[in-house]
The first five atom37 places (N, CA, C, CB, O) and aatype in JSON, in Angstrom:
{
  "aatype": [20, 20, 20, 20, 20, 20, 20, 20, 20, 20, 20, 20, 20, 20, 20, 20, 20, 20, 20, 20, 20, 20, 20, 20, 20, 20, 20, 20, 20, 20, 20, 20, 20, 20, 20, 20, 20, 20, 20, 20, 20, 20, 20, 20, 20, 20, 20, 20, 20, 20, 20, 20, 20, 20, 20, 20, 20, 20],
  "atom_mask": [
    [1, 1, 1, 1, 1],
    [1, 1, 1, 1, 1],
    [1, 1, 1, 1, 1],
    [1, 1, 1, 1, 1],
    [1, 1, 1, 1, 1],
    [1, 1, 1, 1, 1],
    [1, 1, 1, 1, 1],
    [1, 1, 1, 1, 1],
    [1, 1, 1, 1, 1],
    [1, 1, 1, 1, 1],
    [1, 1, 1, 1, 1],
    [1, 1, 1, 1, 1],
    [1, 1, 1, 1, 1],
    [1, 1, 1, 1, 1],
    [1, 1, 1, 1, 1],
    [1, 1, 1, 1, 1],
    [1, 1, 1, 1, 1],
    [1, 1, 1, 1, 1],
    [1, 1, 1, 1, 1],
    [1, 1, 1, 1, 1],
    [1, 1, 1, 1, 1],
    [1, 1, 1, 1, 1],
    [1, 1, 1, 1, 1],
    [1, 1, 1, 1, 1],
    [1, 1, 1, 1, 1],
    [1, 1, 1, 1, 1],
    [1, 1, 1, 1, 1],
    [1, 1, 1, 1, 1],
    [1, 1, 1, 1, 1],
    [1, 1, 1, 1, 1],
    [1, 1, 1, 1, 1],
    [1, 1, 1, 1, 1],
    [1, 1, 1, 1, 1],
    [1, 1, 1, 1, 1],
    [1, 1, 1, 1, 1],
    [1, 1, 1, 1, 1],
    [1, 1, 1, 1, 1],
    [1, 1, 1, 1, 1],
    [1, 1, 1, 1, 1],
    [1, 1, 1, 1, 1],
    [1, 1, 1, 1, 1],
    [1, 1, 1, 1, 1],
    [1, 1, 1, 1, 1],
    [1, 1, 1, 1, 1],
    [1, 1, 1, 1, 1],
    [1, 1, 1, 1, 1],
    [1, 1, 1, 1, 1],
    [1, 1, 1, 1, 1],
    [1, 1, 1, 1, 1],
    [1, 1, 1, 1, 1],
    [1, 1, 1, 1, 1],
    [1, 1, 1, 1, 1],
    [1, 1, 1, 1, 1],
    [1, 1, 1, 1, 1],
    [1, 1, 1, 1, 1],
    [1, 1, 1, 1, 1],
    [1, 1, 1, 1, 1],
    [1, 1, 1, 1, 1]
  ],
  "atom_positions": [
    [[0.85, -1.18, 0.0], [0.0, 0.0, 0.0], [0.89, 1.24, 0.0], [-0.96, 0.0, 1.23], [1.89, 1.29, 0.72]],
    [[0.53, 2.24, -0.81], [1.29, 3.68, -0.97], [0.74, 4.6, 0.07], [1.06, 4.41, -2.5], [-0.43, 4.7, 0.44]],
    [[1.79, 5.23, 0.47], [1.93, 5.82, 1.55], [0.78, 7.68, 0.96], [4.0, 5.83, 1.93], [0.33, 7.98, -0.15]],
    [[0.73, 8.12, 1.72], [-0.17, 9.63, 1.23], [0.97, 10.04, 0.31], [-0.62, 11.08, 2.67], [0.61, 10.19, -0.86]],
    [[2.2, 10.24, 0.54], [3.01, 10.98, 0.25], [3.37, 9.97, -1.08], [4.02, 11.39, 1.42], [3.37, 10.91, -1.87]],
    [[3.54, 9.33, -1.54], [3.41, 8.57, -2.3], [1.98, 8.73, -3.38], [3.56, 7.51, -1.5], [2.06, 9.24, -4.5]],
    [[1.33, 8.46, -3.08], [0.36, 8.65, -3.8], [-0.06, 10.02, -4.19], [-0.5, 8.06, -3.28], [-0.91, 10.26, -5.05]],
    [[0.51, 10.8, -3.59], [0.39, 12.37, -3.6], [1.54, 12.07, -5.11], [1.09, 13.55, -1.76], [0.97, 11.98, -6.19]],
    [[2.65, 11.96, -5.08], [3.82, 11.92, -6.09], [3.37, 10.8, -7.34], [5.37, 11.39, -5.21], [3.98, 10.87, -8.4]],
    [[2.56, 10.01, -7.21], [1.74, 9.06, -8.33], [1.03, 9.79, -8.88], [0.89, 7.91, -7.93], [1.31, 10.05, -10.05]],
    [[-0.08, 10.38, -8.32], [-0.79, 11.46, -8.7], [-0.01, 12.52, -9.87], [-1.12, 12.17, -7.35], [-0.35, 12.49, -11.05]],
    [[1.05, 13.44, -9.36], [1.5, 14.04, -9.78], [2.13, 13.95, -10.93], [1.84, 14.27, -9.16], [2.31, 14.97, -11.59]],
    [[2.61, 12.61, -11.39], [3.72, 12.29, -11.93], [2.54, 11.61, -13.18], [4.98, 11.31, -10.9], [3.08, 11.32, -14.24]],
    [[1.19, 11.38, -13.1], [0.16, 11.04, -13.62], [-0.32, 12.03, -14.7], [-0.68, 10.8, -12.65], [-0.53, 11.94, -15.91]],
    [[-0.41, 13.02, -13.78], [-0.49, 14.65, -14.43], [-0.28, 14.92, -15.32], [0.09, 15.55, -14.1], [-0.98, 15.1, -16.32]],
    [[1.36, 15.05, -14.99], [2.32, 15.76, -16.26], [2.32, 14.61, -17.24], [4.12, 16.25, -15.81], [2.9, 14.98, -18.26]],
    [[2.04, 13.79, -17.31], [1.88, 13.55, -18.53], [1.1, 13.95, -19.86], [1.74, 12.78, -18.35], [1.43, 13.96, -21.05]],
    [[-0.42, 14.36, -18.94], [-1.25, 14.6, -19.94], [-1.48, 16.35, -19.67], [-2.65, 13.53, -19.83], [-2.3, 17.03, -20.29]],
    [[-0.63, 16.82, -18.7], [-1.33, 18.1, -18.49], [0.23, 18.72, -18.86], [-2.21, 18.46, -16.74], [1.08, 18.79, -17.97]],
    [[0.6, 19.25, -20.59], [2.06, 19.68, -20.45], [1.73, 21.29, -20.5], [3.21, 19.04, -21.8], [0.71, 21.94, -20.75]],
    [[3.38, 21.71, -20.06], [2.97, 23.47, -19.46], [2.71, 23.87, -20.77], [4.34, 24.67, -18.57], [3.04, 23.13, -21.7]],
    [[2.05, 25.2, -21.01], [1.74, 26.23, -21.92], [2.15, 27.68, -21.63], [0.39, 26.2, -22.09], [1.61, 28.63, -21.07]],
    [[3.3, 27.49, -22.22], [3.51, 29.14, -22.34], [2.85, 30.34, -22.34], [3.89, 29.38, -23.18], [2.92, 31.3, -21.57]],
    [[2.04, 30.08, -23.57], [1.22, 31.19, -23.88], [0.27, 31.45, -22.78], [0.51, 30.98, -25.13], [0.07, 32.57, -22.3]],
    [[-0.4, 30.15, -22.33], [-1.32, 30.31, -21.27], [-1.14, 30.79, -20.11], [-1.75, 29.42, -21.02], [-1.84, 31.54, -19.42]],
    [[0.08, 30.18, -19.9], [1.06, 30.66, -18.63], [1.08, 32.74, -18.29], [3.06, 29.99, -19.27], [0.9, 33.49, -17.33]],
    [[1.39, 32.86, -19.7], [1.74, 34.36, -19.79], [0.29, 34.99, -19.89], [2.78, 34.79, -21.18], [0.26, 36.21, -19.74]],
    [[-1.2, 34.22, -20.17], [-2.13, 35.06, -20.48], [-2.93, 35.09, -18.73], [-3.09, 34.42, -21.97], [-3.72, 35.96, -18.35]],
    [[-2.54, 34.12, -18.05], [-2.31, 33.88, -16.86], [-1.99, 34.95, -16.45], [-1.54, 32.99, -16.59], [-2.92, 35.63, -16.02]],
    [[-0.95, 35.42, -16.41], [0.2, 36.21, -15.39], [-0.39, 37.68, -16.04], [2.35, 35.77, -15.71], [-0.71, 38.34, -15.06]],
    [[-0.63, 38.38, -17.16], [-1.35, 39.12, -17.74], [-2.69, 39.43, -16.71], [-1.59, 38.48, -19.07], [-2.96, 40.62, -16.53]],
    [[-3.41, 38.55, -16.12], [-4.4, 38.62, -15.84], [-4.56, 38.27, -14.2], [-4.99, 37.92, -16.79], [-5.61, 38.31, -13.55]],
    [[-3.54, 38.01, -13.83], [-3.37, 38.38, -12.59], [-3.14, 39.5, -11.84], [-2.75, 37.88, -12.34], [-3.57, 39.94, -10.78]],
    [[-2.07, 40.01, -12.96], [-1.38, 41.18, -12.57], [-2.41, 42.47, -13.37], [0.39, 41.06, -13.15], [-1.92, 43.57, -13.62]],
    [[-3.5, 42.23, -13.62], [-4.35, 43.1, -13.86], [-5.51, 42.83, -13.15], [-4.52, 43.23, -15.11], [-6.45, 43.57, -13.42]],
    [[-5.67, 42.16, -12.49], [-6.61, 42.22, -11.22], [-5.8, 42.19, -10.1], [-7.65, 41.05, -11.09], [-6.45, 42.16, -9.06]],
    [[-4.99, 42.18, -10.01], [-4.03, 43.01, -8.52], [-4.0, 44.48, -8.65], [-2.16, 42.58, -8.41], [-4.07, 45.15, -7.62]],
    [[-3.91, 44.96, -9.61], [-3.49, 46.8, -10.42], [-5.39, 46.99, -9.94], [-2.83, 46.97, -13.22], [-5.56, 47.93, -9.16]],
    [[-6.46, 46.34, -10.26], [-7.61, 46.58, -10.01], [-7.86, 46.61, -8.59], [-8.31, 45.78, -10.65], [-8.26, 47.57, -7.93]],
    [[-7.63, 45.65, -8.28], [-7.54, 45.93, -6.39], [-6.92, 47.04, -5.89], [-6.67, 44.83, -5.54], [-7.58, 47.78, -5.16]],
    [[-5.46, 47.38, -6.21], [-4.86, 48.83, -5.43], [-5.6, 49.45, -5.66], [-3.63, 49.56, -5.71], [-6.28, 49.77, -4.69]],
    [[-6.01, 50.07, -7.04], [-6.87, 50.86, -7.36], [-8.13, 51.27, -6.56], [-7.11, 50.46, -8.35], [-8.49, 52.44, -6.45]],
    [[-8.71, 50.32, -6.05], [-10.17, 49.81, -5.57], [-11.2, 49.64, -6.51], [-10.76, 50.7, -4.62], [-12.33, 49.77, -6.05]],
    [[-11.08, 49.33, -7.95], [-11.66, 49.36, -8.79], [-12.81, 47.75, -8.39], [-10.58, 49.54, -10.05], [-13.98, 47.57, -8.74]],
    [[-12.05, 46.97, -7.7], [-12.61, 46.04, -7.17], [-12.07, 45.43, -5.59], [-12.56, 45.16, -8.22], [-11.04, 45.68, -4.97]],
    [[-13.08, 44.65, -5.3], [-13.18, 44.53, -3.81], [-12.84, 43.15, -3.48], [-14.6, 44.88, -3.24], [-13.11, 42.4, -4.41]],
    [[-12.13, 42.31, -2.05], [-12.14, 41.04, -2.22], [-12.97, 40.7, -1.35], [-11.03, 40.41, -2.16], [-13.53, 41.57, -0.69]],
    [[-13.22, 39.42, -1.18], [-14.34, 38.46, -0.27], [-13.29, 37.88, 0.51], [-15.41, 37.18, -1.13], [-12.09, 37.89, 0.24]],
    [[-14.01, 37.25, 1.74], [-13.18, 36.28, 2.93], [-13.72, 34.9, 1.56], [-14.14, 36.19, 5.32], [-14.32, 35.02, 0.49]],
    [[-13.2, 33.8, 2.21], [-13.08, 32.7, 1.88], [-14.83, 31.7, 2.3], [-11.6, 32.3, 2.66], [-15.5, 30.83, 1.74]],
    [[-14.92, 32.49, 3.56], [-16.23, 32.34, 4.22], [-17.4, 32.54, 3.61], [-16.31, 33.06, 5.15], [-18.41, 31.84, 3.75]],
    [[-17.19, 34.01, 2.58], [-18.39, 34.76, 2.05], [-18.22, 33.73, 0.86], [-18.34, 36.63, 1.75], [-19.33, 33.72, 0.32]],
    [[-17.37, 32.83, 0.17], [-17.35, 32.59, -1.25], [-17.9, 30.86, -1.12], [-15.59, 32.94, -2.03], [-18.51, 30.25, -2.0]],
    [[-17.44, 30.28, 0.33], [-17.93, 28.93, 0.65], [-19.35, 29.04, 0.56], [-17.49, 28.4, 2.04], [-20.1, 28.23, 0.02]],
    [[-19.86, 30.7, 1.44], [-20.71, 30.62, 2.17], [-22.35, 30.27, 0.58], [-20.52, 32.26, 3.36], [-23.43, 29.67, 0.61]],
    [[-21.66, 30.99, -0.42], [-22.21, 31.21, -1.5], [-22.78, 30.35, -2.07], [-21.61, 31.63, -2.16], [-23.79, 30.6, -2.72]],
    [[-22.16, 28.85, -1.93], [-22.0, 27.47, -2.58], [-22.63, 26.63, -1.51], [-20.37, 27.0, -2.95], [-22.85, 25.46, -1.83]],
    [[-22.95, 26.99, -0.33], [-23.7, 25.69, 0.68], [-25.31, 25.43, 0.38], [-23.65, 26.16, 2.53], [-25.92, 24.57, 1.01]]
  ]
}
């Protein structure tokens, strides 16, 4: 029997096979992070606790 930590690294190693990185995506990613962080300083938008976003979904 595989240990968590083990099966955590089976898992993983399962992944990358079928999930390979994307550049482009990567960068349209990071594009779009870093333009909803610039929106937050701003206050152009507001964040939620974790509570209000669970709370949304029960």
């Amino acid at each position: 029997m595989l240990s968590v930590i083990e099966k955590i690294e089976l898992i993983d190693a399962l992944l990358a096979t079928v999930d390979k990185p994307d550049a482009q995506v990567d960068a349209l990613w990071a594009t779009e992070v870093e333009d909803r962080l610039a929106a937050y300083h701003k206050g152009e938008v507001q964040s939620v606790t974790l509570n209000q976003v669970l709370a949304k979904y029960r």
